[in-house]
N, C-alpha and C positions, 0 to 999 in steps of 0.2 A: 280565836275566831276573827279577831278585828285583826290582828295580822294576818291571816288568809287572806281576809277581804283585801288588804293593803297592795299583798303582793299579786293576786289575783287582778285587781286593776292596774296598778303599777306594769304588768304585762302587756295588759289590754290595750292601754296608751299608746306605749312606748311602740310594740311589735305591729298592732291591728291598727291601731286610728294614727300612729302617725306616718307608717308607711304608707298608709290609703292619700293621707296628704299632701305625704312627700310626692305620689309621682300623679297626684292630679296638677301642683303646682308646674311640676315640669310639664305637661301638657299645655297646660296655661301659656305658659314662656314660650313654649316652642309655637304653639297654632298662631295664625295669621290669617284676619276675616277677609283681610283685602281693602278694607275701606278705614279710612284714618279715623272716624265715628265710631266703629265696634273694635276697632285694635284698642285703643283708651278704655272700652269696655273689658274689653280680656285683660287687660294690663291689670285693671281694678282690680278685679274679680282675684286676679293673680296674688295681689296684695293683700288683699283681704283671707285669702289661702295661706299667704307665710304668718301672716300674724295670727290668728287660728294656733297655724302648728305650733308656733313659739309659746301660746298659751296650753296647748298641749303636753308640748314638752319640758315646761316649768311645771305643771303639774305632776307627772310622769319623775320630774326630780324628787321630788317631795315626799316620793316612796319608795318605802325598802325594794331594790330590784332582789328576785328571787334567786339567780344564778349567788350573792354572795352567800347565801344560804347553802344552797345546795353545795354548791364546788369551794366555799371560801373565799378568804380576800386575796390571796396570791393567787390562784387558779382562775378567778374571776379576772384579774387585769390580766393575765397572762393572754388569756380566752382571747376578749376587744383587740390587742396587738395583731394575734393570730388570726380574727376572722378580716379587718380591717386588710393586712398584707396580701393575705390571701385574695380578697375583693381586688384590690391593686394590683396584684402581680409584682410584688417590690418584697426585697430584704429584707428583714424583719430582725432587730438585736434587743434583747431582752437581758436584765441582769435585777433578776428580782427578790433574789434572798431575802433582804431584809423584809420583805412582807410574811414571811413565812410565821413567826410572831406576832399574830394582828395586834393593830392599836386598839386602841377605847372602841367600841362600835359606830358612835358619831365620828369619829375621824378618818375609820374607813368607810363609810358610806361615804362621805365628803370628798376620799382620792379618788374613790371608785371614779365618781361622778365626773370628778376632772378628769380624768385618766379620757371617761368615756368623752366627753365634753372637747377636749381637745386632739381624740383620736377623729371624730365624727368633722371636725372643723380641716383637719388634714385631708380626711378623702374628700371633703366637699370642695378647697380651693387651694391645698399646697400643690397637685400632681408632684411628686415627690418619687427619687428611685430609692430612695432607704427611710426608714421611721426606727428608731430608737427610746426603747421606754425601760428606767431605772429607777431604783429607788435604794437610799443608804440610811443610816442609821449614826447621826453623832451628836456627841452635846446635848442628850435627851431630845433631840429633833428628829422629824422622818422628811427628807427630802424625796417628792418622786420627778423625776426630770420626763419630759418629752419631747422627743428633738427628731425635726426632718430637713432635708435638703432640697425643701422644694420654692416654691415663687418666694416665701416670704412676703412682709406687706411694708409699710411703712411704719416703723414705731414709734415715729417724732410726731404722727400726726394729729388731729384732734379725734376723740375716740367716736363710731359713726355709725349708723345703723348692721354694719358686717361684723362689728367689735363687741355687737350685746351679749358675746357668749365670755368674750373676756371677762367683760365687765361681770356679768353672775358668775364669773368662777371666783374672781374677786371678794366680792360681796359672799360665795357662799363658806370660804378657805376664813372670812375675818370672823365667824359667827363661832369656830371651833380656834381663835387666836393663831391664823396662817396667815400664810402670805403670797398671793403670788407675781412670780417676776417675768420678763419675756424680753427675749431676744431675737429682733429680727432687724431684715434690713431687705430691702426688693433685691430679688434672686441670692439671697445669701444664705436660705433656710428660716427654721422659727424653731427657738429654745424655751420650753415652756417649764418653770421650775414650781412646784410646789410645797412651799414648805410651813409644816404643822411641829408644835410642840407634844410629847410624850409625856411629858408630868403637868400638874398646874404647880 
């Protein structure tokens, strides 16, 4: 019962309150009062909107999504590629065997989450014409890569309020002994590797 409840919220979050967020924020951003006095107010208000969602959607991490229930851990990241390109309009390359095996259950909720964490960071600021998502299997490690060819950022820089999603993918990969790595560089793409151990 307490995992219904889980995944039944975990839903809830994720699909109802954070989409409601997502495009109130964007209305925020876009409206214009006219007057430099209530623009600073909408600005707030706007900001006060993203940090909301982000506490939303740390929460919304924090539980079992029910798609890996339902479809599994390969059919579930399969899924996020497929709806993501399809949103896009862009190529979509998949090579995802090695999930067909699942890990431990904490190590796949945790690529899930990257998987999902750095598909969702692609459509919101790479505009990219191809997304590539894989995953391999060596040396008791599961690597899963996520690569696109879009703006890229800067990776020398200091990490900044647009990088909190790295930063908790980070933090969420060290809690199951991962790791993750990233390669970008402005207009050269972003390479996003994820790598977890198999055995203790």
């Amino acid at each position: 019962m307490q995992e219904e409840q889980r995944l039944r919220l975990s839903r809830e979050l994720h699909d109802d309150l954070g989409q409601m967020l997502a495009s109130v924020s964007l209305e925020l951003h876009i409206v214009r009062a006219g007057s430099p006095e209530m623009d600073a107010r909408l600005e707030r208000a706007a900001m006060l909107i993203d940090q909301l969602s982000a506490r939303v959607h740390d929460a919304a991490w924090s539980l079992r999504p029910a798609d890996l229930d339902r479809l599994g851990f390969k059919a579930s990241v399969e899924d996020l590629t497929i709806m993501l390109c399809g949103q896009l309009g862009i190529a979509c390359e998949m090579d995802l065997e090695a999930l067909s095996s699942p890990p431990p259950a904490e190590i796949a909720l945790t690529l899930y989450r990257i998987a999902q964490e750095a598909l969702t960071n692609i459509g919101k600021h790479a505009a990219p014409s191809r997304v590539s998502v894989t995953a391999h299997i060596q040396d008791d490690r599961m690597r899963l890569t996520i690569e696109d060819d879009g703006r890229g950022f800067d990776g020398s820089a200091e990490p900044g309020p647009s990088h909190l999603g790295l930063a908790g993918m980070r933090e969420r990969l060290a809690l199951v002994g991962g790791k993750l790595s990233v390669e970008t560089a402005w207009g050269k793409g972003t390479t996003i590797y994820a790598d977890v151990p198999l055995a203790g």
